[in-house]
Steps between C-alpha positions, in 0.01 A plus 500: 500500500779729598685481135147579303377782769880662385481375110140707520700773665812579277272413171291794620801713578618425150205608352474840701816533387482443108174730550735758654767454193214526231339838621808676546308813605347346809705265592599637877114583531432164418727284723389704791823413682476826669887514543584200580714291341468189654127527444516167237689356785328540774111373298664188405680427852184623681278211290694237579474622864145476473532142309707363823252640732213354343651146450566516939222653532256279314701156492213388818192598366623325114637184704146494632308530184710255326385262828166554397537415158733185563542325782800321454711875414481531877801449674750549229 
């Protein structure tokens, strides 16, 4: 889950930033960085952040569903 929440992340970066290259004009407008440089950076490091959090935070309640579903996927 982690490598397709970040795969989602940077293709979306690279598309904000071909955007940016094509409409020279508005390009600082568009990425919205607001100064910052690290702003690619920090999206993409802050989704997998959320990735990780949801996997600990959620790896009960899908164990649990699964249990429901099959039997037998309990306890491994």
């Amino acid at each position: 889950m982690l490598f397709t929440v970040l795969g989602i992340s940077a293709t979306y970066e690279f598309i904000e930033w071909w955007t940016a290259l094509a409409s020279e004009e508005a390009s600082a407008a568009f990425l919205g960085t607001q100064g910052d440089v690290w702003d690619t950076q920090w999206d993409m490091f802050l989704a997998g952040c959320g990735a990780i959090a949801a996997q600990v935070i959620f790896e009960r309640l899908h164990d649990r569903q699964l249990a429901v579903v099959d039997p037998g996927v309990a306890g491994k």
